[in-house]
C-alpha positions as CSV (number, residue, x, y, z in Angstrom):
1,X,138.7,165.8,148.3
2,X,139.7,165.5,151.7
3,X,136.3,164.2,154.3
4,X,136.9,167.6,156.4
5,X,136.2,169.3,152.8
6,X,133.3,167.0,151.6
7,X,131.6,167.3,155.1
8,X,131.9,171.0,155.2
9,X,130.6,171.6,151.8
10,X,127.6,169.1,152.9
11,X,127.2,171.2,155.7
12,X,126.9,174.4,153.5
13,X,124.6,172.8,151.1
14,X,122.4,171.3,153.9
15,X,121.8,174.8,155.5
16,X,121.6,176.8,152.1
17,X,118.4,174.1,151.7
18,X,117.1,174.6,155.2
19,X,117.4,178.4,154.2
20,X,116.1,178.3,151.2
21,X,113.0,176.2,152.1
22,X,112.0,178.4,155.1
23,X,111.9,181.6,152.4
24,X,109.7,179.2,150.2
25,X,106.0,178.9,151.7
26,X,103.6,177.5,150.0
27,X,99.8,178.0,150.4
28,X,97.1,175.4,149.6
29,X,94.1,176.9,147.5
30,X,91.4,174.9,145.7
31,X,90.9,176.7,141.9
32,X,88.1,177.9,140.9
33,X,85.6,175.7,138.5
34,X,86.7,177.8,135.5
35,X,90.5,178.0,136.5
36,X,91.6,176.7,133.3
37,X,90.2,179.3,131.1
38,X,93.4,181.0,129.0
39,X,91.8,184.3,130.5
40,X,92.6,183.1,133.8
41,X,96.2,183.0,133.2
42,X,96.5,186.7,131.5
43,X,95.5,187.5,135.1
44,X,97.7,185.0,136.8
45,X,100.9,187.0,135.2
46,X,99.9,190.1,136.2
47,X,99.2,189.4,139.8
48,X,101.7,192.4,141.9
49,X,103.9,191.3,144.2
50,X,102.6,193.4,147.1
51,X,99.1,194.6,148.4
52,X,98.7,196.8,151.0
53,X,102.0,195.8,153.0
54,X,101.3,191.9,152.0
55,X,103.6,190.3,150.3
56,X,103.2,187.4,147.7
57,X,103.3,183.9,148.6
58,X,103.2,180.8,146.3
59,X,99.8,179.2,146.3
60,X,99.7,175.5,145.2
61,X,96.3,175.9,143.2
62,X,96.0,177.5,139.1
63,X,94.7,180.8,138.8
64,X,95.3,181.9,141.9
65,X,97.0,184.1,144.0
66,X,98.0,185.3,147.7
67,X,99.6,188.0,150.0
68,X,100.6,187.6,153.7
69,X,100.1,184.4,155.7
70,X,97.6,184.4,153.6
71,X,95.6,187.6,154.5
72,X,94.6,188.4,150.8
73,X,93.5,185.7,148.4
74,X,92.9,185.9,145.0
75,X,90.9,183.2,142.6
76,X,90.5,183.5,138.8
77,X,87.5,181.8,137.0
78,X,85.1,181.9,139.8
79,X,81.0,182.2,138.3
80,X,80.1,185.2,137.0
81,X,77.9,186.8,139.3
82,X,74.4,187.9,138.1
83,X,72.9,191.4,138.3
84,X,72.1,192.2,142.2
85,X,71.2,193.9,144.5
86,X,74.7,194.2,146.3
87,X,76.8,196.9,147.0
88,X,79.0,197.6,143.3
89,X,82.1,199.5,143.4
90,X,84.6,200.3,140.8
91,X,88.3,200.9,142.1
92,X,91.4,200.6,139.6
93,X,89.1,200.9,136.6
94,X,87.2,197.2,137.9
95,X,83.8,196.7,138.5
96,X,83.2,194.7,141.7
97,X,80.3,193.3,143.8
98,X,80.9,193.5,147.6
99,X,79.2,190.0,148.8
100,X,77.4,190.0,151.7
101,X,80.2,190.3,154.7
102,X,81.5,187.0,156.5
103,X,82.3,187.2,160.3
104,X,86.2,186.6,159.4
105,X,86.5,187.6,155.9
106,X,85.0,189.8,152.8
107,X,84.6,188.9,149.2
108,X,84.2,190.5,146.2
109,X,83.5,188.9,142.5
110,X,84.5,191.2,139.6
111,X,81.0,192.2,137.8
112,X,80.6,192.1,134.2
113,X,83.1,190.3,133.6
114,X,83.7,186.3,132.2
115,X,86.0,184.3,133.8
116,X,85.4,186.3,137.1
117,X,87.8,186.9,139.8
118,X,87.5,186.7,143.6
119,X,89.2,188.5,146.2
120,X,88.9,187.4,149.6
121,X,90.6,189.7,152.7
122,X,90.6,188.3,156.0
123,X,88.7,190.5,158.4
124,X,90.5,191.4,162.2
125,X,93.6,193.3,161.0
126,X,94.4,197.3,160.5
127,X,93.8,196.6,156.8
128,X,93.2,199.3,153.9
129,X,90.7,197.1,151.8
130,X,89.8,200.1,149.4
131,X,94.1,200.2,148.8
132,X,94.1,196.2,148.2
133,X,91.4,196.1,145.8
134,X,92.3,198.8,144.1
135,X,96.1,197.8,143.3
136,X,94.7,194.3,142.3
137,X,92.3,196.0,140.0
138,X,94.8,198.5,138.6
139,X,97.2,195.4,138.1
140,X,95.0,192.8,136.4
141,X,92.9,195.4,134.6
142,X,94.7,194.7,131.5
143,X,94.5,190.8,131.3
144,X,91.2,190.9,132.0
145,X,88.4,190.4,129.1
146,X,86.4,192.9,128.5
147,X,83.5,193.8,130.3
148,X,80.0,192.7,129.5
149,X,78.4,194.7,132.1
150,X,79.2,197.5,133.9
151,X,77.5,198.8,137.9
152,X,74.6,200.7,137.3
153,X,74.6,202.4,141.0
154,X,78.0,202.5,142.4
155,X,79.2,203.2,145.9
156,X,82.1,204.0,147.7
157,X,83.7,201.0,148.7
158,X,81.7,200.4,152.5
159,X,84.8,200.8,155.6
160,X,86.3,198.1,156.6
């Protein structure tokens, strides 16, 4: 092969890789203690590939998932919460308990339910949180186990 050839085709490959890498971000999560659990990864499969304008990005960490830069981040096999006093909501057919709100983001832990998931949206943006919870929900409904509890006074999911 002539070296005009070889280089050229080196050049291609280079910049297909530069390309290709760029498209390719990966986010770094710590897993939850309970990660592991084979429930955790009936969720993992089921994670959608967009949530309220977000699209999925590759996290680095089992069990987990996350949209945007990242703006939405999901963790399987968190600790089941215990009965509280916090605002429960159902949306997509899930059970969740709105923890107390942080000055940049909001949680929520699925209730009644063992491994538990975590959702964590990043506070600041025009962002639909009632939308994002409830396409999660409505995706991962089915991989979840089935509940052990339910909310016994639910709420509409508080504005964001």
């Amino acid at each position: 092969m002539p070296r005009s050839r070889r280089l050229a085709v080196l050049a291609g490959a280079v910049s297909l890789a530069a390309m290709l890498a760029g498209c390719s971000t990966t986010v770094h999560l710590e897993p939850a203690a309970d990660a592991n659990n084979p429930a955790c990864a009936n969720v993992s499969v089921l994670l959608p590939e967009t949530v309220g304008g977000f699209d999925r990005v590759w996290t680095d960490a089992q069990a987990t998932g996350a949209w945007g830069d990242p703006t939405v981040v999901l963790r399987c096999g968190v600790e089941p919460p215990a009965p509280s006093a916090l605002v429960c909501t159902t949306l997509g057919g899930v059970d969740w308990l709105v923890l107390e709100q942080e000055e940049e983001r909001q949680r929520l832990v699925t209730f009644g339910r063992d491994p538990a998931v975590e959702v964590t949206i990043r506070r600041g943006e025009q962002i639909d949180f009632q939308a994002i919870v409830d396409k999660i929900s409505a995706s991962i409904q089915s991989g979840l186990q089935p509940a052990t509890g339910q909310c016994t006074d639910r709420v509409e999911f508080p504005a964001s």
